[in-house]
C-alpha positions in Angstrom: 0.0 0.0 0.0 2.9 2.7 1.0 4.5 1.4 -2.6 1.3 2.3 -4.1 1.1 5.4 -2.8 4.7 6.5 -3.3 4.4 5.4 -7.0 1.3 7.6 -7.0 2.8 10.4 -5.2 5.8 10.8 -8.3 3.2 10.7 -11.1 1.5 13.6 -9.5 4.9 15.1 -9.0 5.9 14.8 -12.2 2.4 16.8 -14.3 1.4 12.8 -15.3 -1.6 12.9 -13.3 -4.0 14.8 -15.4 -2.4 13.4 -18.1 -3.1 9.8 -16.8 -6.9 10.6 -16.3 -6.9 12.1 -19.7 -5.6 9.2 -21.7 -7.8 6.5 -19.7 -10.9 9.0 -20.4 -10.2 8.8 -24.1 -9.6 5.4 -23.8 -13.0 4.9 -22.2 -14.6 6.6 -25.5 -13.1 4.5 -27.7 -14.6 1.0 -27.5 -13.0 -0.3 -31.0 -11.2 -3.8 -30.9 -8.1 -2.4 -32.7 -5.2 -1.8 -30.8 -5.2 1.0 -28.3 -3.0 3.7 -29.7 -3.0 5.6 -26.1 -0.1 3.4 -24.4 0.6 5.9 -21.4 3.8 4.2 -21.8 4.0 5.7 -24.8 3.0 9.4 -23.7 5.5 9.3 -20.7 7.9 9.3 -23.6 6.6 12.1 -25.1 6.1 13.6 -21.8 10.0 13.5 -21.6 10.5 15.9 -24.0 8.0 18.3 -22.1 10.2 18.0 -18.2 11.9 20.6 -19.6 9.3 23.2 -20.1 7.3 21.7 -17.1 6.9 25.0 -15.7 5.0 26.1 -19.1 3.3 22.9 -18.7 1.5 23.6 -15.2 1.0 27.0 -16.3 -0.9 25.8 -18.7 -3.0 23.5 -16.8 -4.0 26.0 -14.3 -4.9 28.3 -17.3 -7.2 25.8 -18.4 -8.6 25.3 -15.0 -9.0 29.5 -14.2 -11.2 29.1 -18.2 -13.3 26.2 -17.4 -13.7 28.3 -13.6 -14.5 31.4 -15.9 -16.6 30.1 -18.6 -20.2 30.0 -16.5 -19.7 33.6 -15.1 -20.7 36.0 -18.0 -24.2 33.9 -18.6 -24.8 34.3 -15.1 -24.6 37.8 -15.4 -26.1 38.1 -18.2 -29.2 36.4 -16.3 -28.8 38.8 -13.3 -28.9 41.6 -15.8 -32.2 41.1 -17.9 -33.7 39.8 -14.2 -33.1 43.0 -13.1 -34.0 44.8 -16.1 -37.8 43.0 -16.1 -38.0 44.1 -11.7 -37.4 41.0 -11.0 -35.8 40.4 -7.5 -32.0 39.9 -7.4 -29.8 37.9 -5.0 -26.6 39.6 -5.8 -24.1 36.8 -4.7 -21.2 38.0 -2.1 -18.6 37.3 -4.4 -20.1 39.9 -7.2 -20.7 42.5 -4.5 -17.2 42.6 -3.3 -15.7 42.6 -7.0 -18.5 45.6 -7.1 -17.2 47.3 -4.3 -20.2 46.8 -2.0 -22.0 49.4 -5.0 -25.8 50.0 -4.1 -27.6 47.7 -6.3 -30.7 47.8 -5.0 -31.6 50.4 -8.2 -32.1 48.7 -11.3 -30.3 50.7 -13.7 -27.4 51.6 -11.3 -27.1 47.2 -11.1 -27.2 47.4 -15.0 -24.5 49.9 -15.4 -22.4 48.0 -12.7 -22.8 44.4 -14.2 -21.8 45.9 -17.5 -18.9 47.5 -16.8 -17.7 44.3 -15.2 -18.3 42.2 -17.8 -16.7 44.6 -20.2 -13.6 44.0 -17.9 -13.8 40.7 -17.1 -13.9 39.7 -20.9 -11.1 41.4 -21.3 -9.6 39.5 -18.5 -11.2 35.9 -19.9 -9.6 37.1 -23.9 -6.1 37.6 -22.4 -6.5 34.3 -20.2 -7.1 32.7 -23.4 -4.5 34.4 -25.6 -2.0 33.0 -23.1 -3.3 29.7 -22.3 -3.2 29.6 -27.2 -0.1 30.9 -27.1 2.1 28.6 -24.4 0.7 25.5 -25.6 2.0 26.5 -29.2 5.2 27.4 -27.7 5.3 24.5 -25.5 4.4 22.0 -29.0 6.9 24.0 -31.2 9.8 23.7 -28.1 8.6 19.8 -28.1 9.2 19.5 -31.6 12.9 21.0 -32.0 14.0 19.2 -29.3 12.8 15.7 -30.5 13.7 16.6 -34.3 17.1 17.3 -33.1 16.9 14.0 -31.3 15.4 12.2 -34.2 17.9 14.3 -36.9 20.8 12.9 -34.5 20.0 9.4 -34.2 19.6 9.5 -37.9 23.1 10.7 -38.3 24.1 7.8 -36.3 22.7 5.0 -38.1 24.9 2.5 -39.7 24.5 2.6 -43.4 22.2 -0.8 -43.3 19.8 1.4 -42.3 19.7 3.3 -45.3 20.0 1.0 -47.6 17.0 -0.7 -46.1 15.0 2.6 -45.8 13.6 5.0 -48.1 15.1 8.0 -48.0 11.2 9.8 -48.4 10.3 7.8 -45.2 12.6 8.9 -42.5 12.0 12.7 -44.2 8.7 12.1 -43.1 9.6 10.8 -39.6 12.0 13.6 -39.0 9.8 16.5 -40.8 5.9 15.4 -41.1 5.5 12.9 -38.2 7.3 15.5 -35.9 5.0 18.1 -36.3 1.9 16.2 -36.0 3.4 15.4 -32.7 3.3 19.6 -31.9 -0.9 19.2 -32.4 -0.8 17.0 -29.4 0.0 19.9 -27.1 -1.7 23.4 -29.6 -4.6 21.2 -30.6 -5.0 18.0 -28.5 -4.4 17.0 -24.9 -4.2 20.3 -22.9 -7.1 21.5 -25.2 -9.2 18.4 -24.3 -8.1 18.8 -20.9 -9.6 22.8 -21.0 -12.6 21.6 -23.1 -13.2 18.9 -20.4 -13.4 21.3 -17.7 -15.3 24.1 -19.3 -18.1 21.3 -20.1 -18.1 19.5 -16.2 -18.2 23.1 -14.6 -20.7 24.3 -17.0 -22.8 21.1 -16.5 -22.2 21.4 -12.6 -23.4 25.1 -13.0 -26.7 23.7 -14.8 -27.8 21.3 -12.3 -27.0 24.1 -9.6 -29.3 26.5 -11.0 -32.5 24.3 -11.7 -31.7 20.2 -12.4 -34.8 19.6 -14.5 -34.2 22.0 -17.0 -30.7 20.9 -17.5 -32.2 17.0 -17.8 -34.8 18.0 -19.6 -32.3 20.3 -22.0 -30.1 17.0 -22.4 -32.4 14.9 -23.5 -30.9 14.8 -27.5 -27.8 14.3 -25.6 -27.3 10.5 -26.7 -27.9 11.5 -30.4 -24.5 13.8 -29.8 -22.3 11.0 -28.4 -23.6 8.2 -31.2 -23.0 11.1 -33.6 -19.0 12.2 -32.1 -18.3 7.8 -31.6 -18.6 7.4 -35.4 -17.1 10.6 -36.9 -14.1 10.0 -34.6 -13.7 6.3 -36.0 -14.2 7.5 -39.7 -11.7 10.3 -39.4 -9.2 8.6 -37.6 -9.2 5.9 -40.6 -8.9 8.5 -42.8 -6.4 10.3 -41.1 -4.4 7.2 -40.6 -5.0 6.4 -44.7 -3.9 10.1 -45.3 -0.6 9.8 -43.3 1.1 6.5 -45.3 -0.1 8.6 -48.5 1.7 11.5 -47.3 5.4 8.9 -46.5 4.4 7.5 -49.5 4.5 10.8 -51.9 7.7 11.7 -50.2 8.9 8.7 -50.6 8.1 8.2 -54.2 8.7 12.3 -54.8 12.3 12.4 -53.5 13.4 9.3 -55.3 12.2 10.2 -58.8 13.4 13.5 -58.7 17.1 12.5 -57.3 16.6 9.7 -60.6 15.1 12.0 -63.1 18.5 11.8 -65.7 17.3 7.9 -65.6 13.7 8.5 -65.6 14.0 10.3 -68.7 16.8 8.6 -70.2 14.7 6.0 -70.7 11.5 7.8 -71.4 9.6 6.6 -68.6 8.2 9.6 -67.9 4.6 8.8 -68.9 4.6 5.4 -66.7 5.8 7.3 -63.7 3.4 10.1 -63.5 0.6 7.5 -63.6 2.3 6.0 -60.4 2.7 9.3 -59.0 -1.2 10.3 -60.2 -2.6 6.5 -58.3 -0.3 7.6 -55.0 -1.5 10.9 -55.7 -5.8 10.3 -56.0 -5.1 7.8 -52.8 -4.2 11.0 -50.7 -7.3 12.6 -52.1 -9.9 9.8 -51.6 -8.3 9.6 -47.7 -8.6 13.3 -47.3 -11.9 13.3 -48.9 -13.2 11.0 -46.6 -12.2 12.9 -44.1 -13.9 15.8 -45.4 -17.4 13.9 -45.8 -17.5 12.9 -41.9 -16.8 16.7 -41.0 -19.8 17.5 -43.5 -21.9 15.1 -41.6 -20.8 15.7 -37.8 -21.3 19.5 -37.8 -25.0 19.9 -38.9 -25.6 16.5 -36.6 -24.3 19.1 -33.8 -26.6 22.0 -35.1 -29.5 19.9 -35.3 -28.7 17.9 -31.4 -28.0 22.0 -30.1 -31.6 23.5 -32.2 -33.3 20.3 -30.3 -32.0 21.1 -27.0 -32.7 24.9 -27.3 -36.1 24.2 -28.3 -37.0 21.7 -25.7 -36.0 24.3 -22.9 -37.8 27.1 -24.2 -40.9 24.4 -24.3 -40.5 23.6 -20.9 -39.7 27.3 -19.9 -42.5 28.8 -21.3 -45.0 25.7 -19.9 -43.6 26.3 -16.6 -41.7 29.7 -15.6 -41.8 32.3 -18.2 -37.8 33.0 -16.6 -36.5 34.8 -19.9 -33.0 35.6 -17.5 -32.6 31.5 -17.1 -33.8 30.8 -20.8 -31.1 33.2 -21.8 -28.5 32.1 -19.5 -29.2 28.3 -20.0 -29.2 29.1 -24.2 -25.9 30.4 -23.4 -24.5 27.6 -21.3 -25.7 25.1 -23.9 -23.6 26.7 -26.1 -20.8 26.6 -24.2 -21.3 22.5 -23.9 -21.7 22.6 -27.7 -19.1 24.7 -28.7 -16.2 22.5 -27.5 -18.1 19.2 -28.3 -17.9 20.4 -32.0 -14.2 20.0 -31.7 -13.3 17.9 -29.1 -14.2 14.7 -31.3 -11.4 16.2 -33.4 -9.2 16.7 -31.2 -9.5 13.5 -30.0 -8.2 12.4 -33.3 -5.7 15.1 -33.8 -4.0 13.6 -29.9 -4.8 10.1 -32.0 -2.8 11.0 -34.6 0.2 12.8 -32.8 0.7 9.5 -30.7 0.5 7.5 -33.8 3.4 9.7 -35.2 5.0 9.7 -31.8 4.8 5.6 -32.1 6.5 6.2 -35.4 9.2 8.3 -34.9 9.8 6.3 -31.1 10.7 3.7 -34.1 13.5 5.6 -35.4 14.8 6.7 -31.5 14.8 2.9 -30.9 16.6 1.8 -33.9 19.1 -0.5 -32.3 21.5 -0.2 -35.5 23.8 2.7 -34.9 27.3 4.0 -33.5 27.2 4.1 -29.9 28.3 7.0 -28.3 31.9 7.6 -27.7 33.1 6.8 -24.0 35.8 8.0 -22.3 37.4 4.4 -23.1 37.4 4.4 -26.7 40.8 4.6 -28.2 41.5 8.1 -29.7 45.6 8.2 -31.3 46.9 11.6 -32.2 48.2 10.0 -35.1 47.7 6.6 -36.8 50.7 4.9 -38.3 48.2 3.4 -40.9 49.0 -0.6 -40.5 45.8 -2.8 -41.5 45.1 -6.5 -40.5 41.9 -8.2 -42.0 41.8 -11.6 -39.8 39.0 -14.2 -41.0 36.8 -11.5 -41.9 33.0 -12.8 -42.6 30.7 -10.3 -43.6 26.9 -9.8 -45.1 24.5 -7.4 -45.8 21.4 -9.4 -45.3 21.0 -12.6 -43.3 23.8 -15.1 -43.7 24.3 -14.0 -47.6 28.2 -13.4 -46.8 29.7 -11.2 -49.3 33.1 -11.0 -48.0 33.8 -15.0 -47.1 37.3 -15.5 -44.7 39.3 -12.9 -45.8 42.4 -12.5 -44.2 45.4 -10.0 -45.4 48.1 -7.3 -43.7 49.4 -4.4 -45.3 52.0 -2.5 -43.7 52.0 1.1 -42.2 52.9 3.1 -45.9 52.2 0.3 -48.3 50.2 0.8 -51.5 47.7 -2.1 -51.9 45.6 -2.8 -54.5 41.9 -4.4 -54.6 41.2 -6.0 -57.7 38.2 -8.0 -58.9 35.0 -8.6 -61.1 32.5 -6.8 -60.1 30.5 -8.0 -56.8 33.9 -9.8 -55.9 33.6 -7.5 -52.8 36.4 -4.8 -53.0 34.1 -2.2 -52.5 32.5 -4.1 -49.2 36.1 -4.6 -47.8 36.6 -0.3 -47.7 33.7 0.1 -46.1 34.0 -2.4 -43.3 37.5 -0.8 -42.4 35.5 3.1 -42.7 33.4 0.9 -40.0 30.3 1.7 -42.2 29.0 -1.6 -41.6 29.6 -4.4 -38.8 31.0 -7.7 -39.7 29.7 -11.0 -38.7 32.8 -13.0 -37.8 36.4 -12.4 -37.3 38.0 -8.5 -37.1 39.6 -5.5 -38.3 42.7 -4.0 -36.3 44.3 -0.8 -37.5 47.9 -0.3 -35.7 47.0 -3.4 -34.2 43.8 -2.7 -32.2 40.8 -3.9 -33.2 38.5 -1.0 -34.5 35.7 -1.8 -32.7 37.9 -0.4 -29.6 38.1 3.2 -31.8 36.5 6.2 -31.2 34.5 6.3 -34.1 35.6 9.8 -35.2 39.2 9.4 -34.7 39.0 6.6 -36.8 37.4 8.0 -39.7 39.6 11.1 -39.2 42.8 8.9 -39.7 41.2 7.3 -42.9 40.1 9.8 -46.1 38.1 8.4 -49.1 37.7 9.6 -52.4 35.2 7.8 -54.2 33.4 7.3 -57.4 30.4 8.4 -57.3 31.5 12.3 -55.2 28.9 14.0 -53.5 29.1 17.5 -53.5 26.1 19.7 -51.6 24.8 22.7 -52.5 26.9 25.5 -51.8 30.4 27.2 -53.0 33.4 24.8 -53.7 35.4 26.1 -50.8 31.9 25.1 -48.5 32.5 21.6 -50.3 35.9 21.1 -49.8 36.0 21.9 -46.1 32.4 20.7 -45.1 31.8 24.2 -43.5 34.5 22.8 -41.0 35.5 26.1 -39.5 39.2 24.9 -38.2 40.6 24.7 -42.0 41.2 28.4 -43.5 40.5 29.4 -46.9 44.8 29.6 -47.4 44.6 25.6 -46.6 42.8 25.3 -49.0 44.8 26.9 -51.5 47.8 25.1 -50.1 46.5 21.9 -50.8 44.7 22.9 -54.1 48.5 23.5 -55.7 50.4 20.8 -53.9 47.8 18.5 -56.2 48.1 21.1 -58.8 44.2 21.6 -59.5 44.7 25.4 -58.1 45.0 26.8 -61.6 42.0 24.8 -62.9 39.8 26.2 -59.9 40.7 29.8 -60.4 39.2 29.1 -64.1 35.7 28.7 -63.0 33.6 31.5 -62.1 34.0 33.1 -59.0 37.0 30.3 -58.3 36.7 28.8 -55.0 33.7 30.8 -54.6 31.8 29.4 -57.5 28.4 28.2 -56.6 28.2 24.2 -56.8 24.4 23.0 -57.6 22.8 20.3 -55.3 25.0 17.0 -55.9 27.7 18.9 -58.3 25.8 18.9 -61.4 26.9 21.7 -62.8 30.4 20.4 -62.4 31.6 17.1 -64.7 32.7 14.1 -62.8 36.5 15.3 -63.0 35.7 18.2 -61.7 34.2 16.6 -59.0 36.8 14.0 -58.5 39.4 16.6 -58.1 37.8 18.2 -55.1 36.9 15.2 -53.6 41.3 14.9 -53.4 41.8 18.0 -52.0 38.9 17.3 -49.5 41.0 14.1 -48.6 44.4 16.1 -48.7 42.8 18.7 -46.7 42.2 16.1 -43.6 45.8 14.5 -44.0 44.7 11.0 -43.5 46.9 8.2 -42.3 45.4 5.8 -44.6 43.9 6.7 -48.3 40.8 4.7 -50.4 40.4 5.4 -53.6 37.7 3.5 -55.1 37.8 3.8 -58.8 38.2 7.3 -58.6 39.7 7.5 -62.2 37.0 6.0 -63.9 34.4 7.1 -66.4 36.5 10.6 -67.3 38.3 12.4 -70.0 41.9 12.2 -70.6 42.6 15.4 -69.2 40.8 14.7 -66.0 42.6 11.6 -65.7 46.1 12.9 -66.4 45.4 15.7 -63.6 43.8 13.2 -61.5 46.8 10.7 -61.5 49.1 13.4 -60.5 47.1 14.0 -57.6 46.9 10.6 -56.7 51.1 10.6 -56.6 51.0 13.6 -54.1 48.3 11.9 -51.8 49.7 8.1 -51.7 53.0 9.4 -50.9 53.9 8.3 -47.3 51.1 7.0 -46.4 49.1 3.4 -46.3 46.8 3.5 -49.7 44.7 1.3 -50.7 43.5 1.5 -54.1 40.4 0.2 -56.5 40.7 1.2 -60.5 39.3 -0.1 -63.5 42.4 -0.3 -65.1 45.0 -2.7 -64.7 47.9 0.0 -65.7 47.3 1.9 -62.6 47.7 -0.5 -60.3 51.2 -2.0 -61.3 53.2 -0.2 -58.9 51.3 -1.1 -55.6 53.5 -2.9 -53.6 50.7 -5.7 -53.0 47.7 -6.5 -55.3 44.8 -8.5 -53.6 42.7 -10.9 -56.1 39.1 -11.2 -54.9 36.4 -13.2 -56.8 32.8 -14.1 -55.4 34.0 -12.7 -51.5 37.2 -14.3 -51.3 40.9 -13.7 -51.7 42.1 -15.8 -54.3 45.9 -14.6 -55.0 48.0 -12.0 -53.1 51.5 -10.4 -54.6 52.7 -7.6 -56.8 52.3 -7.2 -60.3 55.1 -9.4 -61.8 54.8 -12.0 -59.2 50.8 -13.0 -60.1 51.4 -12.5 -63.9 54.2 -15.6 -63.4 51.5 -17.2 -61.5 49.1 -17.5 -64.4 46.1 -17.1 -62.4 42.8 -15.0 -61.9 45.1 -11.5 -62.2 46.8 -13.3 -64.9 43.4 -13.5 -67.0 42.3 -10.4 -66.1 45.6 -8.8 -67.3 45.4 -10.8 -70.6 41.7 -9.9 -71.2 42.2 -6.1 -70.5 45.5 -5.8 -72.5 45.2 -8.8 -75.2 41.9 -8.6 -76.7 41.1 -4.7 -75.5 38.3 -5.6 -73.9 37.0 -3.0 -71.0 36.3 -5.0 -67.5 35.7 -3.8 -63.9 38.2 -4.9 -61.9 
């Protein structure tokens, strides 16, 4: 029992209270056999985000309390005044005679005056109550949402690259972007709303029964037509809501990858077969929003019709029994005031729905148990790697137990020049990224200078290692923003340094602007030379202990290539390189060549040593030289 009431105690302590009574009420109103979206588990998540800003939080609880305390008041006025107005006696309550200053009311038109001024006051006092309680729930939402995009953005940038190649680029946009900001609606539009909404309609209720109990029955009485009415248009939204968001991941989805594809998509004139995709994704969103749109046309005259059949019940029953025009007035008034939220609240409920089904979603991403743990005080961070690489019974695969990369084993020596050569799919390309630690092997390990890089910290070892690869990335931006990465610790003369020691300096200064000329999202208005030969200074720039170049002279003019090889000589010097190329030729003076073919390491030696041997390299060397036929190697 104490345990009970501890555990209790700390959800009061901690603002989950209300929230608690919240979620089980709206789990009360939705009988469905689905599963229950409102896991509290699931809000104290969110509620995570909000300890933070728990002092906007209250605030805005007791704000929604002071409304719903607020909301019966001006009809009750509004009652003493017309009272008054017809002679009618008036039993001025204490309360209004002290906020009156103890004014003599006993004169009808002096009691007017009075009650109007104060009203005129107190509205003004109610209008500013709300514009506060509006504007730090939006605060509080848009605060909510930074701080988990930030989280989500972060956790993205973490992910091992599994992830992406499993995942849609379009999807996690929408978890980081879309999903996000549905979660703001559950704090501007949903729970502390409800939680305001619920209020206003107890007190106001409470207030009813106070003032005369049968009128307020007997004004109720459509009352069951209202909740049938708000059960199904929640349902039928909520599907369509639900229907509305996979359209919307799926038209990012689809959107972002066609657009980044477009030189293919209209390469092969496909255009005309993927707008009809787009157009069936497309009419999908419609039909789910238009759904949507059909239950809102429905519910709202449903609510006109339930709030004309109350109205008229009571002025049946007040004109059979009273004649009170004050409490016809004031009980019209607080009927609206049930109504009024009532119209909403059954959206709101699905707005809250929605944000938790978003907040489910992008939990999913926060969760994602593939990623780069966080460094630790532990991790091995050199000031300066000697470069030395040891591949020892290395089993690796992308999916399942498809291994790739099949017992590899292989050294190469602090300074060394190694060469990866292969058909393609042999697994060259797999073996740079395992040692980048882009991926995670299955079996056996990687050491650099002898420790095993799982023991790294994982920026000091992609520090010590640069890559230049085939297919260069550049963002949008100036060349100088490209080459550095916005990294504020290398200077523009850097820069310049390392653009002549390559010698690309002259070409640069050629372009517009020179290292100021504006690059176009992924370099296209740059050739693939061009591109190439920033993507060395880049690597130059960071003065890696080990160098990967992965075909980085393929596919480009001679020019490129001649400018491109001399930058190559500047870069491999002194340090561990290891290289992929399509051609044979540039490969002969490594000082070890490594023959892979279907995952695993078939021949190891230089150049002269595996043409003796008459093997795989041996073929390869006579098909590439012999007949003149192009291969990837």
């Amino acid at each position: 029992m104490l345990v009970f009431k501890k555990n209790w105690l700390s959800i009061f302590k901690s603002g989950e209270l209300i929230v608690c009574l919240v979620v089980t009420f709206v789990q009360t109103m939705q009988k469905t056999k689905t599963k229950k979206i409102f896991e509290f588990s699931l809000f104290r998540r969110i509620f995570q985000f909000v300890k933070p800003y728990s002092t906007k939080f209250y605030g805005s609880i007791l704000l929604a309390i002071i409304m719903a305390v607020f909301a019966p008041i001006r009809p009750y006025l509004i009652q003493l005044t017309i009272d008054s107005a017809s002679g009618k006696s008036v039993h001025v309550p204490a309360w209004l005679k002290a906020v009156l200053f103890n004014t003599d009311l006993t004169d009808a038109t002096k009691f007017i005056i009075a009650v109007t001024i104060f009203q005129v006051i107190f509205l003004f006092i109610e209008t500013s109550v709300r514009f506060v309680f509006s504007f730090i729930t939006s605060w509080m939402g848009q605060s909510v949402v930074r701080d988990m995009r930030i989280a989500v953005f972060e956790k993205v940038l973490g992910l091992n690259l599994s992830q992406f190649d499993k995942t849609p680029i379009g999807t996690l946009t929408t978890r980081t972007i879309n999903d996000i900001e549905s979660i703001n609606d559950i704090f501007s539009d949903g729970l502390i709303p409800i939680i305001a909404d619920l209020l206003t309609i107890i007190i106001t209720l409470g207030t009813m029964f106070w003032m005369d109990w049968r009128l307020t029955l007997i004004s109720l009485v459509p009352f069951p037509i209202m909740i049938v009415a708000t059960y199904y248009f929640k349902e039928s939204v909520n599907k369509s809501f639900i229907r509305v968001r996979n359209a919307v991941a799926a038209l990012n989805a689809f959107v972002q990858e066609h657009i980044t594809g477009m030189q293919v998509v209209q390469a092969f004139s496909a255009e005309d077969r993927e707008f009809d995709k787009f157009k069936k994704i497309n009419t999908e969103h419609r039909n789910a929003n238009i759904n949507a749109i059909f239950a809102y046309s429905v519910f709202f005259p449903v609510v006109e019709v339930v709030l004309a059949l109350s109205t008229g019940l009571l002025v049946w029953w007040i004109a059979g029994k009273t004649l009170d025009a004050g409490l016809l007035v004031a009980f019209i008034l607080y009927l609206n005031q049930i109504f009024r939220p009532l119209r909403v609240i059954a959206d709101k409920f699905n707005v809250l729905q929605m944000g938790m089904i978003a907040a489910e979603r992008v939990f999913v991403v926060l969760d994602n148990p593939d990623f780069s743990p966080a460094p630790t005080s532990n991790d091995y961070k050199p000031e300066m790697m000697q470069g030395a690489i040891e591949f020892d019974h290395v089993w690796f695969a992308y999916s399942d137990e498809n291994y790739v990369l099949k017992d590899i084993s292989f050294t190469v020596k602090a300074g060394e020049t190694v060469a990866l050569v292969g058909h393609t799919g042999s697994g060259k390309t797999s073996i740079i990224s395992l040692l980048n630690k882009l991926y995670h092997i299955q079996k056996g390990s990687i050491l650099v200078d002898g420790v095993n890089i799982n023991s790294y910290d994982l920026n000091a070892l992609r520090k010590g290692i640069g890559v230049v690869l085939q297919d260069v990335f550049l963002f949008s931006g100036s060349i100088l923003d490209n080459i550095t990465l916005r990294n504020p610790e290398i200077q523009p003369e850097q820069v310049i340094e390392a653009a002549k020691m390559i010698g690309v300096h002259d070409f640069i200064m050629q372009l517009p602007n020179g290292y100021n000329y504006h690059v176009m999202e992924r370099g296209n208005t740059l050739s693939l030379g061009q591109r190439q030969i920033l993507s060395f200074i880049r690597a130059l720039l960071y003065n890696p202990a080990i160098l990967i170049l992965d075909e980085a002279t393929s596919s480009i003019d001679t020019e490129s290539e001649l400018m491109i090889e001399k930058a190559t000589d500047t870069l491999i010097s002194g340090r561990t390189s290891i290289i992929i190329a399509h051609r044979l030729s540039t490969i002969r003076k490594a000082d070890k060549i490594l023959v892979l073919d279907k995952g695993e390491l078939k021949e190891v030696g230089n150049h002269e040593s595996l043409l003796a041997l008459g093997g795989l390299y041996a073929k390869l060397h006579e098909m590439q030289f012999e007949k003149k036929t192009p291969i990837t190697v």
